[in-house]
C-alpha positions in Angstrom: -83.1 -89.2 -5.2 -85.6 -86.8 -6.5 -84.6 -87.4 -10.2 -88.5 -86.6 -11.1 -87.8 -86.5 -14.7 -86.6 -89.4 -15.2 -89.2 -91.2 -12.8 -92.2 -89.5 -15.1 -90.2 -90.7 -18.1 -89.9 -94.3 -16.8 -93.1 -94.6 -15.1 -94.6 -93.5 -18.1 -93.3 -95.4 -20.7 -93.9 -98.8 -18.2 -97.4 -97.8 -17.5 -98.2 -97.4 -21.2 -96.8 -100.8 -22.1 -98.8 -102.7 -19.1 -102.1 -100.9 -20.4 -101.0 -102.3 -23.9 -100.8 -105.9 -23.4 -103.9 -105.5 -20.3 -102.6 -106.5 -17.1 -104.8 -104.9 -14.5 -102.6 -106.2 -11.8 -99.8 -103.9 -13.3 -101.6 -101.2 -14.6 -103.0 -100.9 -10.7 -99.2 -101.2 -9.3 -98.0 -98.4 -12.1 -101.0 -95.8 -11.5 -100.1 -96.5 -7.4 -96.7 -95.3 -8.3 -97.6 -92.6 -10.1 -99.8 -91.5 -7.2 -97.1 -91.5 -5.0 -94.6 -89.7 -7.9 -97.3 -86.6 -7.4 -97.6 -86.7 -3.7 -93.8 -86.3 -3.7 -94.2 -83.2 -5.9 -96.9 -82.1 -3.8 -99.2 -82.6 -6.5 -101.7 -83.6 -4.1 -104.9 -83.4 -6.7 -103.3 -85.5 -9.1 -101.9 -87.7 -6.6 -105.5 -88.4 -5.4 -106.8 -89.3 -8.6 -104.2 -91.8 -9.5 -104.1 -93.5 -6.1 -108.0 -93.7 -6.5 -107.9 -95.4 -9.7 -105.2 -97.7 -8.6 -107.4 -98.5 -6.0 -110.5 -99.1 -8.5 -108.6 -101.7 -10.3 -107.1 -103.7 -7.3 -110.8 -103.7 -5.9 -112.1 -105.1 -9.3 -109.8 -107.9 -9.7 -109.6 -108.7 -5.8 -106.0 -107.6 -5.0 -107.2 -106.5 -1.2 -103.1 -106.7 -0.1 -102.9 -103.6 -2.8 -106.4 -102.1 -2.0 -105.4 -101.5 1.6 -101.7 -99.9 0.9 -103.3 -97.8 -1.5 -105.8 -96.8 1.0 -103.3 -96.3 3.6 -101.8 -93.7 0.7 -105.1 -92.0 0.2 -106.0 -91.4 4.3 -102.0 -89.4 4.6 -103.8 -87.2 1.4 -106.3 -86.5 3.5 -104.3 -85.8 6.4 -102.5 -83.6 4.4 -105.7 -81.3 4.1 -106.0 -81.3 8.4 -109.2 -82.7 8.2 -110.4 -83.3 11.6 -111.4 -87.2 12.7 -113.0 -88.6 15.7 -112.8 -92.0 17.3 -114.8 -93.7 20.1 -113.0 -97.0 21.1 -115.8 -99.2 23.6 -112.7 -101.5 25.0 -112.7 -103.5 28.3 -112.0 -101.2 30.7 -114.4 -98.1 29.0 -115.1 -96.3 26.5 -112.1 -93.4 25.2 -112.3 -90.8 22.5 -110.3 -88.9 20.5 -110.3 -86.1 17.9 -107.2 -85.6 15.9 -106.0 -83.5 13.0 -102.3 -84.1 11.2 -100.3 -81.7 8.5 -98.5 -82.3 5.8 -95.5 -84.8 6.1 -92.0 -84.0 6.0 -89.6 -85.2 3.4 -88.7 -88.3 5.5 -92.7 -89.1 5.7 -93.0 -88.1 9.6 -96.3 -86.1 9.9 -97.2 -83.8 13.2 -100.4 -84.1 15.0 -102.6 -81.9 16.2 -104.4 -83.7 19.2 -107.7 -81.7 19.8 -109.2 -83.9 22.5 -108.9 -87.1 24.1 -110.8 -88.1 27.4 -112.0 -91.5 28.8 -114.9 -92.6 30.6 -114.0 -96.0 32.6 -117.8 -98.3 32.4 -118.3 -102.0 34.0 -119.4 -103.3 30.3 -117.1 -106.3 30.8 -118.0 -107.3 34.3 -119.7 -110.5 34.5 -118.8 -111.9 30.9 -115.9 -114.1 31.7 -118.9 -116.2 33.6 -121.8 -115.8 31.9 -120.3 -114.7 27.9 -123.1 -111.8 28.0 -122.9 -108.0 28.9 -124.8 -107.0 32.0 -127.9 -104.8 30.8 -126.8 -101.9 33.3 -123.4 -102.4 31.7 -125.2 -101.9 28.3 -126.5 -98.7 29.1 -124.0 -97.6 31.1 -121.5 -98.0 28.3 -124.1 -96.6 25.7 -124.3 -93.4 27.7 -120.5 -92.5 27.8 -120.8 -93.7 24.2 -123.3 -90.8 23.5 -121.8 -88.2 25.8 -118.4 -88.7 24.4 -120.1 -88.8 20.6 -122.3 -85.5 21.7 -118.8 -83.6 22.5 -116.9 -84.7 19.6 -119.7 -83.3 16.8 -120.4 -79.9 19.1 -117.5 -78.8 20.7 -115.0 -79.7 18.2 -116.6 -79.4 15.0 -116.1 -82.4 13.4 -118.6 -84.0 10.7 -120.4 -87.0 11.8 -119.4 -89.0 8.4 -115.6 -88.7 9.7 -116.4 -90.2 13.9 -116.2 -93.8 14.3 -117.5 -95.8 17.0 -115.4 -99.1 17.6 -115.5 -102.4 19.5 -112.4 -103.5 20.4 -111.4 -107.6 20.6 -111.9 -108.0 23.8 -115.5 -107.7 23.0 -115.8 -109.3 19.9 -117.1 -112.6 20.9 -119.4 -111.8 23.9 -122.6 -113.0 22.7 -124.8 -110.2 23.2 -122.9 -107.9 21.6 -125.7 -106.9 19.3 -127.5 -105.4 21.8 -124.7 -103.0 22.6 -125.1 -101.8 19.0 -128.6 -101.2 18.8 -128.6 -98.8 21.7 -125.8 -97.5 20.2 -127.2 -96.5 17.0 -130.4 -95.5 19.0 -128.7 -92.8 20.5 -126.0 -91.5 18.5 -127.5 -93.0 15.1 -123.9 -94.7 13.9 -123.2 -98.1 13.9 -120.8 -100.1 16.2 -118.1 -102.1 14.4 -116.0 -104.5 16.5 -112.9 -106.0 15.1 -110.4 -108.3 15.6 -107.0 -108.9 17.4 -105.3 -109.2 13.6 -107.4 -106.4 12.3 -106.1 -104.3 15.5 -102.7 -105.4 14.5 -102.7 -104.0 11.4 -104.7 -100.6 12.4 -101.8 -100.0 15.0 -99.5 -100.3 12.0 -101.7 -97.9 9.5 -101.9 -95.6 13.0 -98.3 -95.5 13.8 -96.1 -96.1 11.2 -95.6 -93.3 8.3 -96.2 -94.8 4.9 -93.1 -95.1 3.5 -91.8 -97.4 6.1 -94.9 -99.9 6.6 -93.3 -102.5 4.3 -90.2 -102.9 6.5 -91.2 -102.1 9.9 -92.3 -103.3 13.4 -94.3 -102.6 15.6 -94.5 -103.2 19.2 -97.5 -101.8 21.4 -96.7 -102.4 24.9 -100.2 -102.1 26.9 -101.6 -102.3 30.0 -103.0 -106.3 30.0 -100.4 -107.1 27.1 -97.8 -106.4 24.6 -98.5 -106.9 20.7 -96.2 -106.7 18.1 -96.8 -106.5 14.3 -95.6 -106.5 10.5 -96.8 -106.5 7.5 -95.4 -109.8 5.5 -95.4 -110.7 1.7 -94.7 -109.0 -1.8 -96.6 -106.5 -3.4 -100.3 -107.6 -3.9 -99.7 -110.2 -2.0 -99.5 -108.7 1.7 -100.3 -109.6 5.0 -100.6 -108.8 8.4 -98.8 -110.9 11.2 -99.1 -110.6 14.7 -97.7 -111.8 18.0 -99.1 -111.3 21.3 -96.9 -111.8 24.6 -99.4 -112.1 28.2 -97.3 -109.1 29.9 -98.3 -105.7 29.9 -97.2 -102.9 32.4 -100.1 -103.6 34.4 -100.7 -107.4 34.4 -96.7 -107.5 34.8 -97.0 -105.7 37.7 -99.4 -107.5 39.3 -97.3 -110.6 38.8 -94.5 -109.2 40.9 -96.7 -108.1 43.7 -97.7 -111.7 43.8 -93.9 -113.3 43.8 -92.5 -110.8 46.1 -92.8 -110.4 49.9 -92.1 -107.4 50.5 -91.5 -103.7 48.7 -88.1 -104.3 48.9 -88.1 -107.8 47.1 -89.9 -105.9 44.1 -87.6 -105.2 41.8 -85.3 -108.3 42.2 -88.5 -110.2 42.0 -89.0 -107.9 38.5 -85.6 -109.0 37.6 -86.3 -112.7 37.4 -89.6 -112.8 36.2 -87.9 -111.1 33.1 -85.7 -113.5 32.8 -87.6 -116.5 32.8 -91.5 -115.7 32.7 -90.9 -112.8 29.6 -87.9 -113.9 28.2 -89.4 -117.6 27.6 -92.8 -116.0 26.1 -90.3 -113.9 23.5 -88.2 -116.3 22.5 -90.7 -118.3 21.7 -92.5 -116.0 19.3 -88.9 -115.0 18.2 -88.6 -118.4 17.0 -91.6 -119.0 15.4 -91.8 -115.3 13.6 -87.3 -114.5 13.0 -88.8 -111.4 11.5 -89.6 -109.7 14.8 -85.6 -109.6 15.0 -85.0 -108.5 11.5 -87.5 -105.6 11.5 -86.0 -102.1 10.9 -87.2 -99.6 12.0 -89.0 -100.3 15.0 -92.2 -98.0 16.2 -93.2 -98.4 19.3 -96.6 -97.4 21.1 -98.3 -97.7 24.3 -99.0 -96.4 28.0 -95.4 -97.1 29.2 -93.4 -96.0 25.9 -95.2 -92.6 26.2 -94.6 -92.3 30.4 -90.6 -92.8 29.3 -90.5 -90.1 26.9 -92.1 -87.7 28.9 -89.9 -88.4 31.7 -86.6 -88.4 29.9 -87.4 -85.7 26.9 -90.3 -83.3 27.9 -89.5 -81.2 25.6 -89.8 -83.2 22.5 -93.3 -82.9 21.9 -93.3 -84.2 18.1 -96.2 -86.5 16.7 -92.7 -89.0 16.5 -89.8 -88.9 18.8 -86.5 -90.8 17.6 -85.0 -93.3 20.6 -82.2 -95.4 21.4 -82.1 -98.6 23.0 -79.7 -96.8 25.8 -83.1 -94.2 26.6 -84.8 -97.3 27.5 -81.5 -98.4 30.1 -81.3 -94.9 31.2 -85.2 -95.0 31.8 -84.8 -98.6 34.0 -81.7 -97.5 36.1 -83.3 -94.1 36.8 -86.7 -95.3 38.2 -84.6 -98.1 40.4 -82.7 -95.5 41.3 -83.4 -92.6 41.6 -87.6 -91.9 41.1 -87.9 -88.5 42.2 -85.2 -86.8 40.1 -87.6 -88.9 37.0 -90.7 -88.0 38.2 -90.1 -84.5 38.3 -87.9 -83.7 34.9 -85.9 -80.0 34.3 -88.3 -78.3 32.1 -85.8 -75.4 31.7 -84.7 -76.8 28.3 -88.5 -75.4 27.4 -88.4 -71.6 27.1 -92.1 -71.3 25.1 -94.4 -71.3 28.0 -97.5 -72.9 26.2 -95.3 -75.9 25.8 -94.1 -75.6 29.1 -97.5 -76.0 30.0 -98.0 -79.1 28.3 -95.4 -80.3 28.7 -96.7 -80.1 33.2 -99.8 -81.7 31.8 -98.0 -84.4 30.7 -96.0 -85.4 33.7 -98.8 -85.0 36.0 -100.8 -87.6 34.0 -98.4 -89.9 33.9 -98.1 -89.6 37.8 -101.9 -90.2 37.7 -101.9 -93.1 35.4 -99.0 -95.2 37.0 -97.5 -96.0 40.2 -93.8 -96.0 40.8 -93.9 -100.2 40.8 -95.7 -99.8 37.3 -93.1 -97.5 35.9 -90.8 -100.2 37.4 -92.6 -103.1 36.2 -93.0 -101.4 33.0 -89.0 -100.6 32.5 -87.9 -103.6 33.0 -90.5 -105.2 30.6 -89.3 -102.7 27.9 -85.5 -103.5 28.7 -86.6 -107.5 28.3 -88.1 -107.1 24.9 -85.3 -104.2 23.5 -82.8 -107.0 24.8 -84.3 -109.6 22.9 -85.2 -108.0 19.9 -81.9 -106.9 19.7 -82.9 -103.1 18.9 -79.3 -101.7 20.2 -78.5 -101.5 16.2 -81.5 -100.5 15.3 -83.7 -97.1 14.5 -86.5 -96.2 17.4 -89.1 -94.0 17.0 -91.8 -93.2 20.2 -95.4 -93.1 17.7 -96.9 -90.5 20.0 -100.5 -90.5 18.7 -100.0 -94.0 17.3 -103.1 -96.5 18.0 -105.2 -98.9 15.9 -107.9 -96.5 17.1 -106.5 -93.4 14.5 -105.6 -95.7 12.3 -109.1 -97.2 12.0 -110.2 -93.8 11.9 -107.6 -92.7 9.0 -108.4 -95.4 6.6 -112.4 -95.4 7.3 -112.9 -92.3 6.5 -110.9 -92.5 3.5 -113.0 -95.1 1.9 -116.2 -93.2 2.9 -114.9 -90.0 1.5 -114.0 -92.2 -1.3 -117.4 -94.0 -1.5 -119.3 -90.7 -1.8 -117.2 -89.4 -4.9 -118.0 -92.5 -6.9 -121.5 -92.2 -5.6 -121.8 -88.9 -6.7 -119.7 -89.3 -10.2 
């Protein structure tokens, strides 16, 4: 409510009372607090140096639930500064990179992101592992070449330092045997080291990536990709907080394929859509539904992913925000339109768009969604989307389209917090 005075007053008189009887745990929770007090002010100097010795403390006495929240709060300080961060994501398909750069967030904690590149460079570095467990040596090189070329690009063309770009192995790669020799050529030629992580730490990265700060504690989200759909939430109490994570087989793509197989003919395709999300999808969420009643309660809901991003750009091209507020009825209107009626979607009044360079983009953007997916994927896609907004119940609900939200930025966000972080204390 903005009542700062009395916060200082009451966060004051708390923290000095913890530090008194010398609980760490609390004296961590009340200098967090006071962190986030200043970054509401817009104190962001002081607001750094409180979250930073929160942090200190909840490192010292093992509180890693705190650690990370605290870091989540120091990497939107940063952001706050525009400093620029790249990412290189090695995943099964190929290697993609990014360089972003976000301003200051607005009193509702939605930040606006600058995207200053993003290209992929499709490599065979999983061909041959589902039989043998080990990447192919051409695939090794192959990979570590785009890996370099990509790396190269990011640190000359656009500037950025090469403390703040991160080179990342996704899960799918995680347990092929080899994988060490990926990294070694890797380092060889761009001198940074590979880290690969896991389908929970991926979880929560999508979470740091695409959901604003203040809502983290209460909020879901749902990443609808190509091979798969995972959703996510962080669980538990202060100090005490964890990551969970459900992952359903269908994704825009592998859903599609599906139907191609059921139906016998074009025609039959989006009947064929129909049932398979009413028994094969519908069966995989209700069972996760059951297990985790959260992924019902969750509010708000963020949602990410190849699909979520195509139905935005058809419906709104003209909302070009970092976060685009949706309804569950977008996501109807999105399914009924590309049954019915593809060409009127596929090629969206832009007359709503009077500033040409965003007119522009705006082009960009439905072209390379018409590049990226076929009609039966948008199909296949839509009615996936309607399955899981039906089950979820998400009618009720607040929606938000995470533009630049992947566990790829957030990765990058809360890494190169704790190495900016790491080098103060080294040099203190």
């Amino acid at each position: 409510i903005k009542d700062f005075e009395k916060a200082y007053y009451y966060l004051s008189e708390g923290l000095k009372r913890v530090q008194k009887v010398g609980d760490k745990y609390w004296e961590g929770v009340g200098l967090k607090y006071f962190g986030w007090y200043f970054r509401d002010k817009g104190d962001i100097k002081l607001a750094r140096e409180y979250l930073n010795r929160a942090y200190a403390i909840f490192k010292s006495i093992g509180a890693e639930g705190e650690a990370s929240e605290v870091l989540s709060s120091l990497a939107l300080l940063e952001q706050k500064k525009k400093t620029a961060y790249g990412g290189i994501e090695i995943g099964s398909k190929g290697v993609k990179a990014m360089v972003l750069q976000l301003s200051s967030a607005d009193e509702e904690g939605f930040y606006n992101v600058e995207e200053k590149f993003r290209r992929s460079i499709n490599t065979g570095i999983i061909t041959g592992v589902k039989e043998t467990g080990l990447f192919a040596e051409d695939a090794i090189k192959e990979t570590a070449e785009a890996v370099k070329e990509l790396f190269n690009t990011i640190k000359d063309k656009y500037g950025v330092n090469e403390n703040n770009i991160f080179i990342v192995g996704s899960s799918a790669l995680v347990n092929v045997k080899n994988r060490d020799e990926l990294s070694k050529r890797i380092k060889e030629l761009t001198g940074k080291d590979l880290v690969f992580i896991t389908k929970e730490e991926e979880v929560f990265y999508n979470i740091v990536g695409a959901v604003p700060d203040r809502y983290r504690a209460k909020a879901l989200v749902i990443d609808i990709g190509s091979g798969n759909t995972k959703m996510g939430y962080l669980e538990g109490t202060e100090g005490n907080r964890r990551t969970v994570s459900v992952e359903i087989p269908y994704g825009t793509v592998s859903f599609t394929d599906l139907i191609q197989k059921k139906a016998g003919s074009q025609k039959e395709f989006s009947l064929v859509a129909e049932k398979l999300s009413q028994t094969e999808v519908a069966q995989a969420l209700q069972r996760e539904t059951l297990r985790k009643p959260a992924l019902r309660n969750r509010n708000p809901v963020f949602m990410v992913g190849g699909i979520v991003w195509a139905m935005v750009t058809l419906l709104y091209p003209e909302k070009q925000d970092a976060f685009v507020k949706l309804t569950q009825a977008d996501i109807e209107r999105f399914y009924r339109e590309i049954k019915s009626a593809p060409d009127k979607l596929l090629n969206p009044d832009l007359s709503k768009i009077k500033d040409e360079d965003k007119r522009k983009w705006a082009t960009s953007q439905i072209q390379a969604v018409k590049d990226t997916f076929s009609q039966e994927n948008l199909l296949a896609g839509a009615v996936l989307m309607k399955r899981i907004a039906d089950t979820l119940e998400l009618k009720n609900k607040k929606i938000y389209f995470s533009r630049y939200g992947s566990w790829l930025w957030g990765y990058i966000a809360s890494a190169g917090v704790f190495l900016e972080e790491e080098k103060k204390s080294i040099q203190k």
